[in-house]
ZAFI-614712 format. One record per atom (N, C-alpha, C, O): residue in three letters; x, y, z. Coordinates in steps of 0.2 Angstrom, whole numbers, plus 5000, padded with zeros to 4 digits. Layout:
<recs>
AlaXYZ ...
</recs>
This chain:
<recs>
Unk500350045011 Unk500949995010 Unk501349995016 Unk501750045018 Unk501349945019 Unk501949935026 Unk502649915021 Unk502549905015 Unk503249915023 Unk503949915023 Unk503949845027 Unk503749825033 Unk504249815019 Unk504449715023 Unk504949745029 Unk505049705033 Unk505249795029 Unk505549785034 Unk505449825041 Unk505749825046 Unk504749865040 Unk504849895046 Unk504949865051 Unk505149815051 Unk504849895059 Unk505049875066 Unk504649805066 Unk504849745065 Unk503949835067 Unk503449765070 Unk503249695066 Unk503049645068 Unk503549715059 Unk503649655053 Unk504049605056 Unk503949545057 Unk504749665057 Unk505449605059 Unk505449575065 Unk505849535068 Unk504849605069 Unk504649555077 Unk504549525076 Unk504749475078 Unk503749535069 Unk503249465070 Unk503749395065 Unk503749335066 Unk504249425061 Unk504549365057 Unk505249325063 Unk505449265063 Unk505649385069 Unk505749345070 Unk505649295074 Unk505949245074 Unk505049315079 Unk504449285084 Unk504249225080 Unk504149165082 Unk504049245071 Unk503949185069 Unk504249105068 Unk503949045069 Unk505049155066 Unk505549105064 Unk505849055070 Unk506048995070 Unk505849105076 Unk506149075083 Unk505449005084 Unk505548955084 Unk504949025084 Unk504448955084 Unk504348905078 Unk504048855079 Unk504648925073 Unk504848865070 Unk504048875066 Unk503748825064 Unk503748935064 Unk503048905061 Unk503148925052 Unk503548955049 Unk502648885051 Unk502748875042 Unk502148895041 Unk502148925035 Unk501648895045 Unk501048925044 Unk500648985047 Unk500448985053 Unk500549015045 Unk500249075048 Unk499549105046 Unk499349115040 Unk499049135051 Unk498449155048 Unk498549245050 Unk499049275054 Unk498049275047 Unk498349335048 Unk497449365049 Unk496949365045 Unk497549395053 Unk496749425051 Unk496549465058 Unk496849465063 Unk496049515057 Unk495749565061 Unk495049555065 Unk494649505065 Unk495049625068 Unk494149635071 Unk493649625064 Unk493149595064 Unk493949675059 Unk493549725057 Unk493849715051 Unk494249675051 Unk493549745043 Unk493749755038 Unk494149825037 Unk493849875038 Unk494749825035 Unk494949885034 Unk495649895040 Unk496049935039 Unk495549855045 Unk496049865051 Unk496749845049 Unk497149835053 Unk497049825040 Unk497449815038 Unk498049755038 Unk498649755038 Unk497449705037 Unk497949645037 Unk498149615030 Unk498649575030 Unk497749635025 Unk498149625019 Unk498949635017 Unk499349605014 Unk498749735020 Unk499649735018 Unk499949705026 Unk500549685025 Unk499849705030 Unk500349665037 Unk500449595031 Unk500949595029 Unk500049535029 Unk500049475025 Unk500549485020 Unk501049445020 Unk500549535016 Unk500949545009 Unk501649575013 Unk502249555013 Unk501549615016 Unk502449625020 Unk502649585023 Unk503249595023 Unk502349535026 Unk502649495031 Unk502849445026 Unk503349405027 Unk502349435019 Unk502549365014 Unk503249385010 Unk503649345008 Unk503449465009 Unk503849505005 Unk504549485012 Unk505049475010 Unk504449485018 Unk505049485023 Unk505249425023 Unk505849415025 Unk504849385022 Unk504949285020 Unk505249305014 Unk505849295016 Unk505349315009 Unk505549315003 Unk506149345005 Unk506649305003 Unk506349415008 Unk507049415006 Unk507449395012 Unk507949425013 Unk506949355015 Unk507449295021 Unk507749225016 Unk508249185017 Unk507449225009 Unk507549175007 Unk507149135005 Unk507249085002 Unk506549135007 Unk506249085008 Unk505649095002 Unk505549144999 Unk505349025002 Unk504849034997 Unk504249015000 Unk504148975004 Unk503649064996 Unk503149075001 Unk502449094997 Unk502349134993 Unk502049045000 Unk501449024996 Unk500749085001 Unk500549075006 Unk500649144997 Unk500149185000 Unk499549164996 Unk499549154990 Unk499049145000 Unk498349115000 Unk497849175003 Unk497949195009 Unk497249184997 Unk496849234999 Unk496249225002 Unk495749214998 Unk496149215008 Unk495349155008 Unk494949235015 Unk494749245021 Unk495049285010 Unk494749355013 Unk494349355009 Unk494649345003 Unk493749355009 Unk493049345004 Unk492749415007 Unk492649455002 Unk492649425012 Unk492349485014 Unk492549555011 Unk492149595010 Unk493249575010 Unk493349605006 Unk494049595003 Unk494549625006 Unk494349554998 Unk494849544996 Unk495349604994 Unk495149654991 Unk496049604994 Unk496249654993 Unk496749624986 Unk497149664983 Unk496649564984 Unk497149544979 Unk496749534973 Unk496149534973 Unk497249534966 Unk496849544960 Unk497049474957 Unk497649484955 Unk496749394955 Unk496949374952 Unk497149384945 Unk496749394940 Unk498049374943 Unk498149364937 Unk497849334932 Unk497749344926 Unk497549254937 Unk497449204929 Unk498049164928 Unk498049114925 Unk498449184930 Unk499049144926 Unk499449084932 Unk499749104937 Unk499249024931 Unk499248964934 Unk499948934931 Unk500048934925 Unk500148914934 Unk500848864934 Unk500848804938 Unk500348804942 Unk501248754937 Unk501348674939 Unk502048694943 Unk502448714939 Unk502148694950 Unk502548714954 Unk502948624955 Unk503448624958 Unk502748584953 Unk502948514951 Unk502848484944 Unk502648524940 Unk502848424943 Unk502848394937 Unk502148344938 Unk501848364943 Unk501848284933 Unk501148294937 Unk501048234943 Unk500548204943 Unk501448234946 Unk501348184951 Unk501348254958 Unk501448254964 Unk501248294955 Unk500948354962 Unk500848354966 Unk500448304967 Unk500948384971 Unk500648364979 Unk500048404982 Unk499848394988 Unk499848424977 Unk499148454978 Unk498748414977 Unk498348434973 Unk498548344979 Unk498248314976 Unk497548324983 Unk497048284981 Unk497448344986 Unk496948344990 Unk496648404989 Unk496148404991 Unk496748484986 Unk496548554983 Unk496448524976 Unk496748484973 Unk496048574976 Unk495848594967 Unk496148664967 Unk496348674961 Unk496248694970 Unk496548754970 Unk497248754966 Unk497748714966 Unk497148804962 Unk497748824958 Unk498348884959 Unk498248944960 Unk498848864959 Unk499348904959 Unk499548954954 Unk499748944948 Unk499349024957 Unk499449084954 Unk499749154954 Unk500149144959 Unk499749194952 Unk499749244954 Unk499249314957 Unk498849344955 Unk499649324964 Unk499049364965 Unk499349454965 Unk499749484969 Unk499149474962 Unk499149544964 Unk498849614969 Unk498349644968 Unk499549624974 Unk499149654980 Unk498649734975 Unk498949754970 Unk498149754978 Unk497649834974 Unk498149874975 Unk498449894970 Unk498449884981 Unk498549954980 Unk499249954979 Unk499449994975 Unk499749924982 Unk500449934979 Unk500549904972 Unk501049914970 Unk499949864969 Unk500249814964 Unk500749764966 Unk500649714962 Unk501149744970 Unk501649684972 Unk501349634969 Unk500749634969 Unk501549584967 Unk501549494965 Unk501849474967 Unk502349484969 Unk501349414970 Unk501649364974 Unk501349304972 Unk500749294969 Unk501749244974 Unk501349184972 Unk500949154977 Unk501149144982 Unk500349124974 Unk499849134977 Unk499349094976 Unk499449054972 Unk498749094979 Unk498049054979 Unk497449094980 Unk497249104986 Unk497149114974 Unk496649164972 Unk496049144978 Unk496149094981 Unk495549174980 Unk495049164984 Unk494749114981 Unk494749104975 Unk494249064985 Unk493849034980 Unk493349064978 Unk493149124979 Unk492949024974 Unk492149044973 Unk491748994973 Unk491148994975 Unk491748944970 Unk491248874971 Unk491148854976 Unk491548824979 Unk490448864979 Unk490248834986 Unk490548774988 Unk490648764994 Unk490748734982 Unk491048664987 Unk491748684990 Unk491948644995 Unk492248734986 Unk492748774990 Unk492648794995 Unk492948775000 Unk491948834996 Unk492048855000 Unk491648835007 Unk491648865013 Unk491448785005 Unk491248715010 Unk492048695014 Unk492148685020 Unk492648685008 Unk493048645010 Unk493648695014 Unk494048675019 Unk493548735013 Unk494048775016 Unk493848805023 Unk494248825028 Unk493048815025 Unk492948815030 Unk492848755036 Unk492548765041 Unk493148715033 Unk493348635039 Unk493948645041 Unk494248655036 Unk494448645047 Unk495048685049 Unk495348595046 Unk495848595042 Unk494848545049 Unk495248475045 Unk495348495037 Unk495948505035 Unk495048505034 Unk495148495027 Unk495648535025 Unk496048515020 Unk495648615029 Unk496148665027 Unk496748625029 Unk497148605025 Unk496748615034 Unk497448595038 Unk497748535035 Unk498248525037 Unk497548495029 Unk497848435025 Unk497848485019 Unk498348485015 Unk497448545017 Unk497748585010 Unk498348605010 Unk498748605006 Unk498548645019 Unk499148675022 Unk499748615020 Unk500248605016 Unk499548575024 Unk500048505025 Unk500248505017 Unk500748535017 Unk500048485012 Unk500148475003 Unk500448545003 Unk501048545001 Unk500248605003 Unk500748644999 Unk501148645003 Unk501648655000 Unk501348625010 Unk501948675012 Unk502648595010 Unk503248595011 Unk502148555007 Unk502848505002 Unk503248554997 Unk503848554995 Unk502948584996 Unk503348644991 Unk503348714991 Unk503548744986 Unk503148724996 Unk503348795001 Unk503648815006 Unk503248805010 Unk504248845009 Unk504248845015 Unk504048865021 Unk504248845026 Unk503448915018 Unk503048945022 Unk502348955018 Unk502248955012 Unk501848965022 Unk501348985019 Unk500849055025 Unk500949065031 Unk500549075021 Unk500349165025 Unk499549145021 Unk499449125015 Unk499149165027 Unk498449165025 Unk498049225025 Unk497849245030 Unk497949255019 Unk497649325021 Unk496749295023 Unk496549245021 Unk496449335028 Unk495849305030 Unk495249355032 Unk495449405034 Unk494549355031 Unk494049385033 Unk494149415039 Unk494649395042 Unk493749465042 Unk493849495048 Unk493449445053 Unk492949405050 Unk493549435060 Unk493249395065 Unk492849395065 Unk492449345064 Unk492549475066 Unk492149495071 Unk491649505063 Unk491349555063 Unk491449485058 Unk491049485052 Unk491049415049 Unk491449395045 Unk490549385051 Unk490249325050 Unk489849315047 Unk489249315050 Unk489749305040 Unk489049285037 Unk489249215031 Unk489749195030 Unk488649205028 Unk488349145026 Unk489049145019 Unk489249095016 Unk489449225017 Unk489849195011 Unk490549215014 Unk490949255011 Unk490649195018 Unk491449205022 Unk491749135023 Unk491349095022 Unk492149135025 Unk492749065026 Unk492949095034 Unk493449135035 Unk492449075040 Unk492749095046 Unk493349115048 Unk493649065048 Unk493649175050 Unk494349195051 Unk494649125055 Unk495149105053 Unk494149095061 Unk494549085067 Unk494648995066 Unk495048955069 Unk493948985060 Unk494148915056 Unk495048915054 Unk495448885055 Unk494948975050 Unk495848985044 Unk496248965051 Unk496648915051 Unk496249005057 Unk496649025062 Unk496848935064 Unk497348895063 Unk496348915066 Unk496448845069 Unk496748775064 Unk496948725065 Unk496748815057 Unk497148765053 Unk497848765052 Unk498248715050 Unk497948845055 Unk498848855053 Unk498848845060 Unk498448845064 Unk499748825062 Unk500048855067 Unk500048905071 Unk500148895077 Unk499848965070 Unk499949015073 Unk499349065069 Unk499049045064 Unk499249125073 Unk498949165070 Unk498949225074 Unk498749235080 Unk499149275067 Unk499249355069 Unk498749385070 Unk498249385067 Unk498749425075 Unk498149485077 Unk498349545075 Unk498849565079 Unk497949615069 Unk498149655065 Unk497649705070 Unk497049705069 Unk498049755074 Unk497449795078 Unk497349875074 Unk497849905071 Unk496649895075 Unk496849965070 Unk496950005077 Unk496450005081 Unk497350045078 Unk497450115084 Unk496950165082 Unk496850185076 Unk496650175088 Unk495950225090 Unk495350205085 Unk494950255083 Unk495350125081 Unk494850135078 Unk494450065081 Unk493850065081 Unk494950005084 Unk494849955088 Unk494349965094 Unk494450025096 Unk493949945095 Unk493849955104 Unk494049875108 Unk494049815106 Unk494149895114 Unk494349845118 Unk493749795118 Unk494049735120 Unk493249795118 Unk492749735118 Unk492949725112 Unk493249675113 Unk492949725106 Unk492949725101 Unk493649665101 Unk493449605099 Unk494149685103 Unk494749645103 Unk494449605107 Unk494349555104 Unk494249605114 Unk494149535118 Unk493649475115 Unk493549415118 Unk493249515108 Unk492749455106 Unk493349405103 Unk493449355104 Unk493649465098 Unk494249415097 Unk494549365097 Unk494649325093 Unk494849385102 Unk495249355106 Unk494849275109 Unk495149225110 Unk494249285110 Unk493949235115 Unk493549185106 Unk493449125106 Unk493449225101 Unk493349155096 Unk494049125095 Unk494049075093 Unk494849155096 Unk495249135094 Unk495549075100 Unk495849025098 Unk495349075106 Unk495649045110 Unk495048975111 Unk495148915112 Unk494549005110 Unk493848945109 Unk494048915104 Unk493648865105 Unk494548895099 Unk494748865093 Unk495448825094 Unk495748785092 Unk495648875099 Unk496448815102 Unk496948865098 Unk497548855097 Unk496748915095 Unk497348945092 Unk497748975096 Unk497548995102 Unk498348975094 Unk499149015096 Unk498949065095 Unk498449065092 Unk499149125096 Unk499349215094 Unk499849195095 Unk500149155099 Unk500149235090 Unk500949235090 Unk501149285091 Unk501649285094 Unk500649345090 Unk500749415091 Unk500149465090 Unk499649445090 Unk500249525089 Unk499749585087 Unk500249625084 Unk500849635085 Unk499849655080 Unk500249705074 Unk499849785077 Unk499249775079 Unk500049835078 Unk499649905080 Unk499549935074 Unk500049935070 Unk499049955072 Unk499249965063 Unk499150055066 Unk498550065067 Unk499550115067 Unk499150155067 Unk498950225064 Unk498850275066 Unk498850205057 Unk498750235051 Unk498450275052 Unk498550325048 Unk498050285057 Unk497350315058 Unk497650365064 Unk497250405065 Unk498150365069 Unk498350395073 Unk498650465073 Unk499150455069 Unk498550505075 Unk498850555076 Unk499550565077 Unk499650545083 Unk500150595073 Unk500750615073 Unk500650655080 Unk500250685083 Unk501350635083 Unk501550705089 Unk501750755086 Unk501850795090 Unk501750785078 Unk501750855078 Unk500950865076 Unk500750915078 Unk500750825074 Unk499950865074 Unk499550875080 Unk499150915081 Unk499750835086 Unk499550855090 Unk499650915095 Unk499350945098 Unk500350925094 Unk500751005096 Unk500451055096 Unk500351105099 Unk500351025088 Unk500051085084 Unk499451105086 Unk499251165087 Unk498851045085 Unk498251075088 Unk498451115096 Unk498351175097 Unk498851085100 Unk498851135106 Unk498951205106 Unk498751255109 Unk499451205101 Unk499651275099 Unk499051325098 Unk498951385100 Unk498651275094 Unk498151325090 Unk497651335096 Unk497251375094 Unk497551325101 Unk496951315108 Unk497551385109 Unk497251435108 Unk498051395110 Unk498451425116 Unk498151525114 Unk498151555109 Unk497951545120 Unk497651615121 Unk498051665120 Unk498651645118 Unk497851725120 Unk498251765117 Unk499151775114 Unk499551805116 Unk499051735109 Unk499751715107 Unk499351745097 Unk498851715094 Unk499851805095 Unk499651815088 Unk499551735084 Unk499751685086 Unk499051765077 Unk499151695074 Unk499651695070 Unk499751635069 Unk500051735067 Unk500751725064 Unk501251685067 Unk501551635064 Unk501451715075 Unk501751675079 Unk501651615079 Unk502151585080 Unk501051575080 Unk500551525082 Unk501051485072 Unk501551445071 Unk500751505069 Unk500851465063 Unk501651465061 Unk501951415057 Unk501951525064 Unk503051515063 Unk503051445068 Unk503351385065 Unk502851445072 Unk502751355078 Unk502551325076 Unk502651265077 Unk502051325071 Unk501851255068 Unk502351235063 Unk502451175062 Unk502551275060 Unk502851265055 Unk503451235056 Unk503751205051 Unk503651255060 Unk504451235063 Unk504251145066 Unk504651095066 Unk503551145069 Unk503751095072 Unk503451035067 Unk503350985068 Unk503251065061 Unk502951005056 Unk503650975051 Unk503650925048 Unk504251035052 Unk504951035049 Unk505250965055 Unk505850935053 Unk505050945060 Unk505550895063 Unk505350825064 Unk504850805067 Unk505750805061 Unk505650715058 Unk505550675063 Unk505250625061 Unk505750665071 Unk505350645075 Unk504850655077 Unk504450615078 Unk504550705077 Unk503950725080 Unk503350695073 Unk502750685074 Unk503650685069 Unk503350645064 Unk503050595063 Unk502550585059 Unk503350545067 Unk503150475070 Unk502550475074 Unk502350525076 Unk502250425074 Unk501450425074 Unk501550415082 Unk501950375086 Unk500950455085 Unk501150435092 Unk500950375094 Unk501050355100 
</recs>
């Protein structure tokens, strides 16, 4: 779970808000590079700006939200959904549990015929954001393309902008540049990149392994220095 308000959250929201975007895609290389919670944080930092904010799950590849089921009329029946069959719900992120209001993934082939047209997404976009202020696209991974996905860089080209979620030491740089070049073949904006580094080594664990290489030094000694330096809260911070 990311903090709606960490550092890089409040870059990409104000990087967002300074460009005036309503729409946003969010998506990675890879599965697992962390763009669900980067999606639910950034949709939670929308929220306590005020604003209200329609997260759409169109990650088929491995989704991380659980639909409730439980559907609501965000108007009366002259809706402006009238171009979506898509229903208004609740989704629940796996692992933190958070609620948010939301648009469950599809599953009927002609959804997912329709959602893979950047045209057709982009008049879906147009109709909610009548009654949204914002909307946040959680999305398949790029670089994973097959016959039951909704192309990441389709989603990309129907919003305004779109986020790039990198995972640290697990990305490779060709990997980012394939990226980058289906995103820019599509006309899409980057707004930014998110570093996720979950997977990176703290600067005390790295001390520490050096510690532990260091020659003729007791191992008691060796472990009073680890231990002291696992006790300091900067060294903590992920390098």
């Amino acid at each position: 779970m990311i903090p709606a308000t960490h550092t890089e959250i409040e870059q990409i929201f104000l990087a967002a808000e300074a460009k005036q975007c309503r729409s946003l895609c969010v998506t990675a290389c890879d599965s697992g590079d962390g763009v669900t919670s980067v999606a639910t944080a950034l949709t939670e930092r929308y929220l306590l700006a005020g604003r209200s904010v329609l997260l759409v799950d169109l990650n088929l590849y491995n989704s991380g939200f659980n639909d409730l089921a439980i559907t609501f009329d965000t108007q009366d029946s002259t809706n402006t959904f009238n171009h979506s069959s898509a229903k208004v719900t609740w989704l629940e992120q796996q692992s933190s549990k958070q609620v948010f209001t939301g648009i469950a993934k599809p599953s009927s082939p002609s959804e997912l015929v329709q959602y893979s047209d950047p045209q057709c997404l982009a008049k879906y976009i147009e109709d909610w954001l009548q009654s949204y202020d914002r909307v946040v696209i959680d999305t398949s991974p790029l670089l994973k393309i097959n016959r039951g996905n909704i192309p990441a860089q389709a989603v990309a080209q129907a919003c305004q902008f779109a986020l790039l979620v990198v995972l640290a030491t697990q990305t490779t740089q060709s990997q980012l540049e394939q990226a980058k070049q289906l995103l820019h073949a599509n006309q899409t904006e980057i707004i930014g990149c998110v570093l996720n580094s979950h997977y990176q080594p703290t600067l005390a664990s790295e001390i520490s392994r050096q510690i532990e290489r260091l020659p003729l030094i007791p191992r008691r000694m060796k472990q009073t220095w680890i231990d002291k330096i696992q006790q300091m809260p900067l060294l903590l911070e992920r390098a």
